[in-house]
N, C-alpha and C positions, 0 to 999 in steps of 0.2 A: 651664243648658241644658235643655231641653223634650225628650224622648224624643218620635221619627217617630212617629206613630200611624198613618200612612200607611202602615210596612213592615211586611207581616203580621208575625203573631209564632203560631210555631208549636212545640206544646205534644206532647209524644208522650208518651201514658200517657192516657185517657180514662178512671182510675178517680177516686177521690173527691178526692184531691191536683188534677190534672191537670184535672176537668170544675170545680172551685172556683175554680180559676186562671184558666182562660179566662172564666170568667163574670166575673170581678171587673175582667178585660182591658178584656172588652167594654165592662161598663159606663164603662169610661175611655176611649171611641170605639177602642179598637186592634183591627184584624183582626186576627182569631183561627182559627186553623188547628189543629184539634184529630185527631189521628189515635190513631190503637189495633191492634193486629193482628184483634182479633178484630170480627164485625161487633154493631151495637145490638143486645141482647138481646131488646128490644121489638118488633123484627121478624117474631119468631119461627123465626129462621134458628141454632140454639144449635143446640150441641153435643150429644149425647146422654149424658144420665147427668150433665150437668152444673145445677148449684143457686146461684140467687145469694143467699148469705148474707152479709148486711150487719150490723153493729153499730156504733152509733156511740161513744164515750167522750165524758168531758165535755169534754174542747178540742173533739173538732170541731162537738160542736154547739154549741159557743161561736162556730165559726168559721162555719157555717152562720149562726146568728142575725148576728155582724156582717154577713157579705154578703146579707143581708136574706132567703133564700131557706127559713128551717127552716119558718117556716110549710106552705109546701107542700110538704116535706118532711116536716113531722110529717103533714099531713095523709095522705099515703100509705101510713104507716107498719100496720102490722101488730098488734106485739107491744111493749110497753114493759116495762120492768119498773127497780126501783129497786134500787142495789147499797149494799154499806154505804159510810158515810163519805160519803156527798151526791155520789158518781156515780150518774152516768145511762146505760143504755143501749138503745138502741134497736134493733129487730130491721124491717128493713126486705126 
């Protein structure tokens, strides 16, 4: 049986789980419906006093690199630094 790619599929959580998921939807032709409470930080409509700190571990930039996307994701990145034992983390 073939999953509808026709019935949107909608994702509630817009943080790094939730915006990986619908990316990886889309690339599978499925509408994607991605919601969040709070509004794109990019907009410059945030909260006050508030910071977005990010790091990644080595699964999700494993999981970045399969869904093709770490590339411009490293490239935005900030701060890297190297942890013992062959983790990675990333300050985004």
């Amino acid at each position: 049986m073939r999953p509808d790619t026709n019935q949107p599929v909608s994702i509630v959580g817009a943080g790094l789980a939730g915006a990986l998921l619908a990316v990886l939807l889309a690339r599978r032709r499925f509408s994607v419906r991605l919601y969040d409470r709070r509004l794109d930080p990019r907009l410059g409509n945030t909260e006050r006093g508030r910071s977005i700190n990010l790091a990644l571990a080595a699964r999700g930039i494993r999981a970045l690199e399969r869904a093709g996307v770490m590339e411009r994701v490293g490239s935005a990145r900030t701060k890297s630094s190297t942890r013992s034992a062959g983790q990675r983390s990333t300050a985004c």
